[in-house]
Structures are given as structure tokens and as C-alpha cells.
C-alpha positions as CSV (number, residue, x, y, z in Angstrom):
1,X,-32.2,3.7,33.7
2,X,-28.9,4.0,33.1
3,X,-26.2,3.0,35.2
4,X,-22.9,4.2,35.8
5,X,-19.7,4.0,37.9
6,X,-19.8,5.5,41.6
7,X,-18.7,9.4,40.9
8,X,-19.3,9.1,37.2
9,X,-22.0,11.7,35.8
10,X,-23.4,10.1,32.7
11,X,-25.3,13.1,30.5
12,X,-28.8,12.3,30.1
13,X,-30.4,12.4,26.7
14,X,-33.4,14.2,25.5
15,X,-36.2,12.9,23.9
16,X,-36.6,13.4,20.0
17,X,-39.9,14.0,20.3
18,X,-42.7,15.6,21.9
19,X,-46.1,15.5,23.4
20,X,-46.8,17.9,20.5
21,X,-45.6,15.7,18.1
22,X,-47.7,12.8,19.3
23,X,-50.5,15.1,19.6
24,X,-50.2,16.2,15.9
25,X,-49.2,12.7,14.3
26,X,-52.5,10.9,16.3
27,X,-54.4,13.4,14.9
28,X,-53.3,12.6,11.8
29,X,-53.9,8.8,12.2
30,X,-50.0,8.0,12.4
31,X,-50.5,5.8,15.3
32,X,-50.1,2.2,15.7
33,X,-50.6,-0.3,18.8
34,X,-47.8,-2.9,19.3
35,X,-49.8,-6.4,20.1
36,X,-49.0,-5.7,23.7
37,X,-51.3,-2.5,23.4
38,X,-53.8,-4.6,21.8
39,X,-54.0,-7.0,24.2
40,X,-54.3,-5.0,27.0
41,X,-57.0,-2.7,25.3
42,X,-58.9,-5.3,24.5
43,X,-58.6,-6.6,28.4
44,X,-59.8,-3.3,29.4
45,X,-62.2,-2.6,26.9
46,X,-60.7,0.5,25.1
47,X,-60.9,2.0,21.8
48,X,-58.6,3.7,19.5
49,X,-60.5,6.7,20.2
50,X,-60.3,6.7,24.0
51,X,-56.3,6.0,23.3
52,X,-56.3,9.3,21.3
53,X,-58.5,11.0,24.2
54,X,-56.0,10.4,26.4
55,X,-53.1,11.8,24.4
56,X,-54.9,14.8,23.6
57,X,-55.8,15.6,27.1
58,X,-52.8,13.9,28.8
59,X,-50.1,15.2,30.2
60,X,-45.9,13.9,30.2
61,X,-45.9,11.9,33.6
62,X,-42.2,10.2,32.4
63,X,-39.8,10.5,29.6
64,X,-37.0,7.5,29.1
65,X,-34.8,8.9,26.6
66,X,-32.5,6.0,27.0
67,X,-35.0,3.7,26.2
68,X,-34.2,0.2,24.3
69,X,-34.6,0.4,21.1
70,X,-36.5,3.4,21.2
71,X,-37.1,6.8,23.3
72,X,-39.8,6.4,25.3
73,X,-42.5,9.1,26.8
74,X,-45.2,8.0,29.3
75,X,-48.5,9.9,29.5
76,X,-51.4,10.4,31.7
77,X,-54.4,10.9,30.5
78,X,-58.6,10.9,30.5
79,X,-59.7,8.2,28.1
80,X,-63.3,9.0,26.4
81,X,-65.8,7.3,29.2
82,X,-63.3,6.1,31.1
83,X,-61.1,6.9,34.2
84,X,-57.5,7.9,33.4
85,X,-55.0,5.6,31.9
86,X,-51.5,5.7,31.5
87,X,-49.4,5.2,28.4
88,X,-46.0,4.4,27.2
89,X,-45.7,5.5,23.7
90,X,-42.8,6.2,20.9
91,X,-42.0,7.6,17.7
92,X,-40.6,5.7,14.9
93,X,-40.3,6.8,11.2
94,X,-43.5,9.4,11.8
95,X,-45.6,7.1,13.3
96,X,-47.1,7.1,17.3
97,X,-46.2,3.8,18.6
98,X,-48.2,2.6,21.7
99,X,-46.6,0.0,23.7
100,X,-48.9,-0.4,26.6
101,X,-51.6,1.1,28.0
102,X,-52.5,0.6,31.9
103,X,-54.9,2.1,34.6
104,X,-52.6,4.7,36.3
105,X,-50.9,3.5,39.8
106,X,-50.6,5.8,42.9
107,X,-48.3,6.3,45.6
108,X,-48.7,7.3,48.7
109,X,-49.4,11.0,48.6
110,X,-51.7,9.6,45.5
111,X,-49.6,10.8,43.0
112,X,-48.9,8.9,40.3
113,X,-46.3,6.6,40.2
């Protein structure tokens, strides 16, 4: 989030990647976990494979193109075998960073939050 003066329109910027991209580079096995993602698929018992299930049949639930250091985009997705997770993932130098990976949490009309 970005946070400006009262009156002051700050121009939002737009991710440098897509869910295309991190589509095609999973696919070609440029993905990496950061040990935060590790951790927390090994907590919740989940593969690489069910990480890439999700991308593939995920959908863009957030973007933070003003993300520190990098541009984030946040997906929602079916895992392989498991209910829906949620991911915050990057793209640095070609390669699908996963920073975390959490069950999905819901509002109060149940959409996700």
C-alpha cells in the first residue's frame, strides 16, 4: 500500500508480469520456494506439484505492484488433493518465486479476502 498526502493521487504501477508468465515459467520448472514457502508447505503437507496445480488452475485474487523488493501477485487456486490455497508469488530474473502459501481466508459474504 502506498500512502500519500490527503488530495494527492499517486499513479499506481502495473505488474511486470503475468499469470501467464507464471503459468509458462512453472511449467518450465523456473520456480523456487523462499524458506518461508517451505516451511509452510511442509506444515500443511503440500508438494511442488500441488503448488503448480494451483497456479495452473488459479486465478489473480491480488496484485501489489508496489511491493518491497519485488512485485507481487497473489493467486487462488485448487491444489492436487487438496482444498484451495492461496499464494503470493514473484518474478525475479525468469524464475517463479513463491513466498508463502496459505489456506485461503473468507469474509463475510465468503469471498475471499
Amino acid at each position: 500500500m502506498v500512502l500519500s498526502p490527503p488530495g494527492v493521487k499517486v499513479k499506481r504501477m502495473e505488474l511486470s508480469f503475468s499469470l501467464e508468465k507464471v503459468r509458462e515459467l512453472a511449467t518450465l520448472g523456473e520456480i523456487q520456494l523462499s524458506r518461508h514457502a517451505v516451511l509452510r508447505c511442509m506444515k500443511r503437507r503440500l508438494t511442488l506439484e500441488q503448488i503448480c496445480s494451483a497456479i495452473y488452475s488459479g486465478e489473480v485474487i491480488d496484485e501489489e505492484p508496489d511491493a518491497y523488493p519485488n512485485p507481487t501477485m497473489t493467486i487462488l487456486g485448487k491444489a492436487k488433493g487438496h482444498e484451495e490455497i492461496k499464494l503470493v508469488c514473484t518474478v525475479v530474473e525468469g524464475i517463479v518465486r513463491i513466498i508463502t502459501v496459505a489456506p485461503p481466508r473468507f469474509g463475510s459474504r465468503g469471498e475471499p479476502q
